[in-house]
C-alpha positions as CSV (number, residue, x, y, z in Angstrom):
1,X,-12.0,22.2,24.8
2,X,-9.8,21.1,21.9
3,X,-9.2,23.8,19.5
4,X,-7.9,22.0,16.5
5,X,-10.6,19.8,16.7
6,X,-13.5,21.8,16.8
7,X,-11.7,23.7,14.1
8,X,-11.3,20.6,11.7
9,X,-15.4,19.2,13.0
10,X,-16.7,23.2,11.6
11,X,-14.6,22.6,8.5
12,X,-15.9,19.3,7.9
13,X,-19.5,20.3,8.3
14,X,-19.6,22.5,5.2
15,X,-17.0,21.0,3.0
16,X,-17.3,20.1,-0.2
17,X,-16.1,16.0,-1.2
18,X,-14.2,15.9,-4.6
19,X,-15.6,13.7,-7.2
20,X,-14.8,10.2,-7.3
21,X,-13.9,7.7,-9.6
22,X,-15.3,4.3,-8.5
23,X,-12.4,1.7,-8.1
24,X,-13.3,-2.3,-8.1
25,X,-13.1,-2.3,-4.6
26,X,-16.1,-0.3,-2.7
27,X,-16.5,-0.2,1.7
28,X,-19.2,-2.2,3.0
29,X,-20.9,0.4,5.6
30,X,-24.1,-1.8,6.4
31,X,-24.4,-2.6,10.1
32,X,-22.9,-6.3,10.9
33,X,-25.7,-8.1,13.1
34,X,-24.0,-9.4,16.1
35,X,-20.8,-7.6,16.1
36,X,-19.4,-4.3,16.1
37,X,-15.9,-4.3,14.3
38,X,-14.0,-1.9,12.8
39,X,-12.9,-1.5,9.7
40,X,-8.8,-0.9,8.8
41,X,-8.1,0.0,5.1
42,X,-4.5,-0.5,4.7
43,X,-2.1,0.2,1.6
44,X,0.7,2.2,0.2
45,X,0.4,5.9,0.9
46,X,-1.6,7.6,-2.1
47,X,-3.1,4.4,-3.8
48,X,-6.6,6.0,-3.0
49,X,-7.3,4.9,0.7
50,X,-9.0,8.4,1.8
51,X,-10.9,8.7,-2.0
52,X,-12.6,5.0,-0.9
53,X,-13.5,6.8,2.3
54,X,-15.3,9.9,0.3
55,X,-17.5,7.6,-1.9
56,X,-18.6,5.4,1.4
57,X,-19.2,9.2,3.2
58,X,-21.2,10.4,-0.5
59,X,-23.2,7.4,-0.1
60,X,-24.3,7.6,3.1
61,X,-24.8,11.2,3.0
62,X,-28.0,10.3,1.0
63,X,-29.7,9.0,4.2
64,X,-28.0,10.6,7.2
65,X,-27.1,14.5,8.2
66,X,-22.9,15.3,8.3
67,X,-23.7,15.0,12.2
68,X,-24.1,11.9,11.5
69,X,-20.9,11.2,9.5
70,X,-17.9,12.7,10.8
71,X,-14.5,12.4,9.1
72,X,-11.3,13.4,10.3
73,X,-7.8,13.6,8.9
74,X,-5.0,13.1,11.6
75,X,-2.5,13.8,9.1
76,X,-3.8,18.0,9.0
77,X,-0.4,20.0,9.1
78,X,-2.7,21.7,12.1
79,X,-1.9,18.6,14.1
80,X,1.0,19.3,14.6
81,X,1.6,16.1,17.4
82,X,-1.0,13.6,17.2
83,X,-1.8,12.3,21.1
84,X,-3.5,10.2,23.1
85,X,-5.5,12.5,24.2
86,X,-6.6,14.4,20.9
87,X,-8.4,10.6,20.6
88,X,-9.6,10.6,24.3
89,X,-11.3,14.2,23.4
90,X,-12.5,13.3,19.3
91,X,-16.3,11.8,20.4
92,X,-16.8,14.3,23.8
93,X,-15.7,17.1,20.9
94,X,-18.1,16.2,18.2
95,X,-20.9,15.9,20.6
96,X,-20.7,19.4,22.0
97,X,-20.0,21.0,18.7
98,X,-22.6,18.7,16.5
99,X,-25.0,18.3,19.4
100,X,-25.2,14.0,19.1
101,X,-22.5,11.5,18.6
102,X,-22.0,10.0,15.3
103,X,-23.0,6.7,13.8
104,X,-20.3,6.7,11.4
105,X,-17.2,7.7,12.1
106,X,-14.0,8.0,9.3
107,X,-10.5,8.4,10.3
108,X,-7.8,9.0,8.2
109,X,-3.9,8.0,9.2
110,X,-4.9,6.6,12.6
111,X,-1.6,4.7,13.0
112,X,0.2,8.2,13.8
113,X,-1.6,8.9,17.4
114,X,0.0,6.8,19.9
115,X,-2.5,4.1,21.7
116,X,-4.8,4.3,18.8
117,X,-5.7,0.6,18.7
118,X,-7.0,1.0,22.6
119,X,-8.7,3.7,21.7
120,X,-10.6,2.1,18.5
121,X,-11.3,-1.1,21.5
122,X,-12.9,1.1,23.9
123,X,-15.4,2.9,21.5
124,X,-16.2,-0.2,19.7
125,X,-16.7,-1.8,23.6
126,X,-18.9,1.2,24.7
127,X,-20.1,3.0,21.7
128,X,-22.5,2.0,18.9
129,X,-20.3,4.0,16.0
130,X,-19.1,2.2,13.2
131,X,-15.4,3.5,12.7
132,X,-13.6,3.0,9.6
133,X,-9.5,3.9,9.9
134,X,-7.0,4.2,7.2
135,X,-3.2,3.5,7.6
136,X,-0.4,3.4,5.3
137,X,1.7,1.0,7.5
138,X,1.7,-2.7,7.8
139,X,1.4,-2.5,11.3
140,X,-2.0,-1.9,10.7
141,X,-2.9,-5.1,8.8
142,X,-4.5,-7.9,9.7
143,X,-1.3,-10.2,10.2
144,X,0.5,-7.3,12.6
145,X,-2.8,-5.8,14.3
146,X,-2.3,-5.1,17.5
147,X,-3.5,-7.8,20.0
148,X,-6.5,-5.5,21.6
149,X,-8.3,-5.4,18.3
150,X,-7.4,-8.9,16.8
151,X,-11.0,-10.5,15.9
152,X,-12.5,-7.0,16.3
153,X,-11.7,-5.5,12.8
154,X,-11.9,-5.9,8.9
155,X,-9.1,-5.5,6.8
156,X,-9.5,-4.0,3.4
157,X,-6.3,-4.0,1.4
158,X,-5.8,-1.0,-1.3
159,X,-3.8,-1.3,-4.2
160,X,-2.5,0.6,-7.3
161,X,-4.9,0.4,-9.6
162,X,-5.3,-2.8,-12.0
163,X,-5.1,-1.9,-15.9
164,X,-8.9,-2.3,-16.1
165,X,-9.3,0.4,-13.5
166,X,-6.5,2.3,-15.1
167,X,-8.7,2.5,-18.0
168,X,-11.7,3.4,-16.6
169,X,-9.3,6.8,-14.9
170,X,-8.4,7.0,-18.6
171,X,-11.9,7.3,-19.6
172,X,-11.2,4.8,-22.2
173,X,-12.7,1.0,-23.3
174,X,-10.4,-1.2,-25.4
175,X,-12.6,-3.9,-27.4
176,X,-10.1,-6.9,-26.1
177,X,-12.0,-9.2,-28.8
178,X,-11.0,-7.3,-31.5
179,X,-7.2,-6.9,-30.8
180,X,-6.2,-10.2,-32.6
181,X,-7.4,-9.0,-36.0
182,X,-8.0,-4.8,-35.7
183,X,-4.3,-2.9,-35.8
184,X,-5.8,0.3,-34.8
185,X,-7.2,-1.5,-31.4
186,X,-4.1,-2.9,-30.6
187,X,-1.6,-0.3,-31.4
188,X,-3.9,1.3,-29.1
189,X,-3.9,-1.2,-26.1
190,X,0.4,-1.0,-26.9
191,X,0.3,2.4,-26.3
192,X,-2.1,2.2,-23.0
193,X,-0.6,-1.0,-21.7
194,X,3.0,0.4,-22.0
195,X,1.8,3.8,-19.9
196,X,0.7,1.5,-17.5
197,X,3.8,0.5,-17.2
198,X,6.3,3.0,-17.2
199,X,4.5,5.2,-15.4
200,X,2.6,3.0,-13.0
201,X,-1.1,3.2,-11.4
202,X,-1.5,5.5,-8.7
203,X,-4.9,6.6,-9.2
204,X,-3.7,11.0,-9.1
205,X,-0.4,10.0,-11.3
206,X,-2.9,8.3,-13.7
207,X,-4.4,11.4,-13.8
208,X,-2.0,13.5,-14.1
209,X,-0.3,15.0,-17.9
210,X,2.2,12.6,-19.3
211,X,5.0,15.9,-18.7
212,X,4.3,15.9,-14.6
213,X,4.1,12.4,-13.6
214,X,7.7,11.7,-13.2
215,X,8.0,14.8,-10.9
216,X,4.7,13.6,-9.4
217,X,6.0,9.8,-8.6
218,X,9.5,11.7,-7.1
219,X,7.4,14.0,-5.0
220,X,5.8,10.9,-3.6
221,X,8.6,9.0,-3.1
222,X,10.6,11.7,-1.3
223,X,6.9,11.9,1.3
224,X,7.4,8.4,1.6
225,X,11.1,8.7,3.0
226,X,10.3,11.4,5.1
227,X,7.0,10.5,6.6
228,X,6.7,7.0,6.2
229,X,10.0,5.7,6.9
230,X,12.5,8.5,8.2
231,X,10.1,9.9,10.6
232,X,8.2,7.1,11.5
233,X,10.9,4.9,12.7
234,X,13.3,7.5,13.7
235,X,15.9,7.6,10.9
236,X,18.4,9.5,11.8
237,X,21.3,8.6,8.6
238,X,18.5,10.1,5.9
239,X,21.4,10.0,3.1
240,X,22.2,6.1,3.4
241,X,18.2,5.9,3.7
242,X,17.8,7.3,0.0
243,X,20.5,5.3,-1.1
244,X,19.8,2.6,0.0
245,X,16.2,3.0,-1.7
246,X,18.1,3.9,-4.5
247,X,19.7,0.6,-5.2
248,X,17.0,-1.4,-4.2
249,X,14.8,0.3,-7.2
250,X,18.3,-0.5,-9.5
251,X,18.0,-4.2,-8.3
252,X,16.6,-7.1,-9.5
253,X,18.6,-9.5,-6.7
254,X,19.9,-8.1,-3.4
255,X,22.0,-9.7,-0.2
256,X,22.9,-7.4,2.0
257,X,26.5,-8.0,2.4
258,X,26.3,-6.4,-1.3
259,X,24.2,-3.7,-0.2
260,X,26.4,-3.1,2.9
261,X,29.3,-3.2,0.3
262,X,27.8,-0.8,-2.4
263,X,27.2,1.6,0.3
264,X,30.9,1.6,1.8
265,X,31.7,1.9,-1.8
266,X,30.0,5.0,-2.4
267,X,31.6,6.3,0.9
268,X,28.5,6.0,3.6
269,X,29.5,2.8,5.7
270,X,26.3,1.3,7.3
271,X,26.3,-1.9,9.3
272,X,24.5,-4.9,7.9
273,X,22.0,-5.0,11.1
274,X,20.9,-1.2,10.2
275,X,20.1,-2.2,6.8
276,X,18.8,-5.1,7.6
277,X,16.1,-2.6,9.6
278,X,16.2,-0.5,6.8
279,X,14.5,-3.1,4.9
280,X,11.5,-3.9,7.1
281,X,10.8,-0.2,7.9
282,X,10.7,0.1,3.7
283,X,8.9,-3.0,3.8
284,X,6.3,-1.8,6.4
285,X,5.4,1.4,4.3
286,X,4.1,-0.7,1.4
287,X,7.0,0.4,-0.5
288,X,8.6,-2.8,-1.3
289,X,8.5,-6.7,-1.1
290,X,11.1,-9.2,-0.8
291,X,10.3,-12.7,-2.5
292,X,12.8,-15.6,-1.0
293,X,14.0,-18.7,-3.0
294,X,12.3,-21.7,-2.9
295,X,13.8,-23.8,-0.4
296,X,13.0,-26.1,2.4
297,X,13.6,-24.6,5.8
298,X,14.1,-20.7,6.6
299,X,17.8,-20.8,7.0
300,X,18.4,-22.4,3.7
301,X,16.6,-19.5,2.2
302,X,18.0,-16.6,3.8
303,X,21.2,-18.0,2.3
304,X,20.1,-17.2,-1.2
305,X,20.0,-13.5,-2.4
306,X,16.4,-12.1,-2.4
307,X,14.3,-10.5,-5.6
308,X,12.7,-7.2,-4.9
309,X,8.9,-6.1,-6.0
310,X,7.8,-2.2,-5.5
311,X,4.5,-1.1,-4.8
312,X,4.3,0.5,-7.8
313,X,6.2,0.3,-11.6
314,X,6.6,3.8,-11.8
315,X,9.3,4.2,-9.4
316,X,11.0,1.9,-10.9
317,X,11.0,4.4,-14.0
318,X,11.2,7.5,-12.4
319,X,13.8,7.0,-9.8
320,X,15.9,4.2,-11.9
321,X,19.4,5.7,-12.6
322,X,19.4,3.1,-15.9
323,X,18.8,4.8,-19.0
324,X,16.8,2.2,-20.7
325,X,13.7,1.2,-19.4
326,X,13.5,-2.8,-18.8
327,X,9.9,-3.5,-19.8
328,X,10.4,-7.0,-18.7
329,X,11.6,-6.4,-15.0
330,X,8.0,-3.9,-15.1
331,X,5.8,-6.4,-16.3
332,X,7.4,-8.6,-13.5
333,X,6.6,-6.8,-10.8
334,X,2.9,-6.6,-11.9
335,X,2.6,-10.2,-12.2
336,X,4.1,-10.7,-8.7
337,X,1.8,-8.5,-7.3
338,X,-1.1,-10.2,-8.8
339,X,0.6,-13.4,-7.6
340,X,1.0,-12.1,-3.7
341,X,-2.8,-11.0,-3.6
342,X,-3.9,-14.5,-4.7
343,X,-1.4,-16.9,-2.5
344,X,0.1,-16.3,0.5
345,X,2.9,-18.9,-0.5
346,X,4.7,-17.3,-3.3
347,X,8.8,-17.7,-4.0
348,X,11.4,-17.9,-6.6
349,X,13.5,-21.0,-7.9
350,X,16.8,-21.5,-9.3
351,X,18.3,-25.0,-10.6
352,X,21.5,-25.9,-10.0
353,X,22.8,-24.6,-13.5
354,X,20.8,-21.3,-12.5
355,X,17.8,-22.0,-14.8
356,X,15.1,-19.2,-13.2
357,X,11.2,-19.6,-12.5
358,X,9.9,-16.2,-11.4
359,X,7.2,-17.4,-9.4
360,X,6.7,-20.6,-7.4
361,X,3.1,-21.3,-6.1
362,X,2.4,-24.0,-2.9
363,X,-1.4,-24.5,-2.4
364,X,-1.6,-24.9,1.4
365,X,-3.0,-28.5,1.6
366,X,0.2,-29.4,-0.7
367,X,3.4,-30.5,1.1
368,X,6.6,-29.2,0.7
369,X,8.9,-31.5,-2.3
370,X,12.6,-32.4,-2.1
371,X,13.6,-33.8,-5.1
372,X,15.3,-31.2,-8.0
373,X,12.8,-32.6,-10.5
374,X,9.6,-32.3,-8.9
375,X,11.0,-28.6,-7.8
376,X,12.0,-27.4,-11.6
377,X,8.0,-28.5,-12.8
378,X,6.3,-26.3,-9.6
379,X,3.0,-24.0,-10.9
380,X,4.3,-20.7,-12.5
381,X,1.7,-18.7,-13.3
382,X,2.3,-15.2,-15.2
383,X,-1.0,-13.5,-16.1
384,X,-1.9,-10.0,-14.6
385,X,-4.9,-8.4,-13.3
């Protein structure tokens, strides 16, 4: 018998599911003729993976009993070291305390139990549940899955929320045909767009009063060090962690020979190949992205410094040790995120005099161009969603 999880199966069976506020993106839970794949919701920690779990559950609780539709949390503080066999024991568990085995089941933070993508196999192999797992690491998505489950699952990306979902948090319509010729209106939409932001789009920060979202977004950020990144991978130099974060949110370009440099500067010497996997672990957690110059061949772009893009503008804000807030570098980083979901080609370009274009865009079928004037007219698109 597993204690903690008949404990958290009890609990589940009489609690109560917040309210939800419905997001453009919604979980298919209709059965797939033919196949029996899970679903992975991936994204940044807090962008409202678990609250696109709750309005699947509500739904579904229309039609079937809680037996029916188990969730489960494996980042409980009462877990205190998720294992193998806490998985091995989750659908023997809720059968003898529910009496039947579920036909839905939802799992939260899956990616901290060891094994969990042989696990998922084997009940999708020998079980007719449909599961659907959450994870805030990119190890879960589709392009890193792990080879047992490759073909056998869904991947649903969650992001911050756009501006019109941000609105709809807000409890607020802007009439976008009368901005051009109604002050009011657009003062209005100035005022909502520039929250938007400075303070970014996590769906609770949204929600949260204009005096406690800074210490919100720094709360967050200092779970994502510890949890995400520090713990996950083992981080044993935390201080040269958070500075290193630090200067990435301060940057605009990095190399890191400069970062290594600042570092040794500011007295914490850290070799270039730790930083280096300092960067992917931050990368991993959703927490950043790095966007190379537009170049032929990999080698020729790693010689170029690399522009950096965070999950979400409000870091940028409220960790930023710049006393004026760039509003350009914020709306940047929205548009490069509305970029990256559309095209999986995306860079930067430079000219030789150092004439910028913030975003390069290669359709797939079209081949890659050598000549400096067919580089300096590529696609740059800058609208935001």
């Amino acid at each position: 018998m597993n204690t903690i999880l008949r404990t958290l199966l009890y609990e589940w069976k009489e609690r109560k599911l917040p309210p939800v506020i419905g997001r453009d993106i919604h979980l298919d839970t209709s059965q797939q003729k033919g196949t029996n794949n899970t679903t992975v919701i991936t994204g940044f920690r807090r962008v409202g993976k678990t609250y696109l779990l709750y309005e699947a559950i509500e739904k579904l609780l229309e039609t079937h009993s809680r037996e029916e539709v188990v969730y489960i949390n494996f980042e409980d503080e009462r877990i205190i070291s998720p294992s193998t066999d806490l998985l091995t024991d989750l659908i023997p568990e809720i059968q003898a305390v529910y009496g039947i085995k579920p036909k839905y089941l939802f799992v939260d933070e899956l990616q901290l139990v060891p094994n969990w993508s042989k696990w998922a196999r084997r009940i999708l192999d020998s079980e007719n549940i449909q599961i659907f797992i959450t994870g805030s690491s990119s190890k879960m998505s589709s392009a890193e899955l792990p080879t047992e489950l490759r073909g056998r699952a869904w991947e649903i990306k969650v992001n911050p929320l756009s501006f019109g979902e941000f609105l709809r948090f807000k409890n607020v319509k802007i009439d976008f045909e009368k901005l051009a010729f109604m002050k009011d209106e657009a003062a209005r939409f100035r005022f909502l767009f520039d929250e938007y932001l400075i303070f970014g789009a996590l769906p609770a920060v949204v929600l949260t009063s204009a005096e406690r979202k800074q210490e919100l977004l720094q709360s967050y950020f200092q779970t994502v060090v510890q949890k995400d990144i520090a713990e996950r991978h083992k981080v044993d130099n935390d201080t040269a962690l958070k500075t290193l974060l630090k200067l990435l949110l301060n940057s605009s370009y990095i190399t890191i020979s400069k970062l290594a440099n600042s570092l040794k500067s500011m007295g914490i010497p850290v070799g270039k190949s730790t930083i280096d996997n300092y960067l992917s672990y931050i990368e991993s957690s959703y927490f950043m992205n790095e966007l190379y110059i537009y170049k032929q061949g990999v080698i020729n772009q790693l010689q170029y410094p690399r522009k950096v893009y965070f999950v979400d503008t409000g870091f940028m804000t409220a960790l930023s040790t710049k006393f004026s807030k760039n509003m350009g570098r914020l709306f940047e980083n929205i548009v490069f995120h509305k970029l990256a979901r559309e095209n999986e080609s995306i860079h930067y370009y430079k000219d030789d005099k150092d004439n910028e274009v913030d975003f390069v865009l290669r359709h797939p079928s079209t081949p890659l161009r050598t000549s400096a004037q067919d580089k300096t007219t590529a696609f740059w698109k800058n609208r935001t969603g």
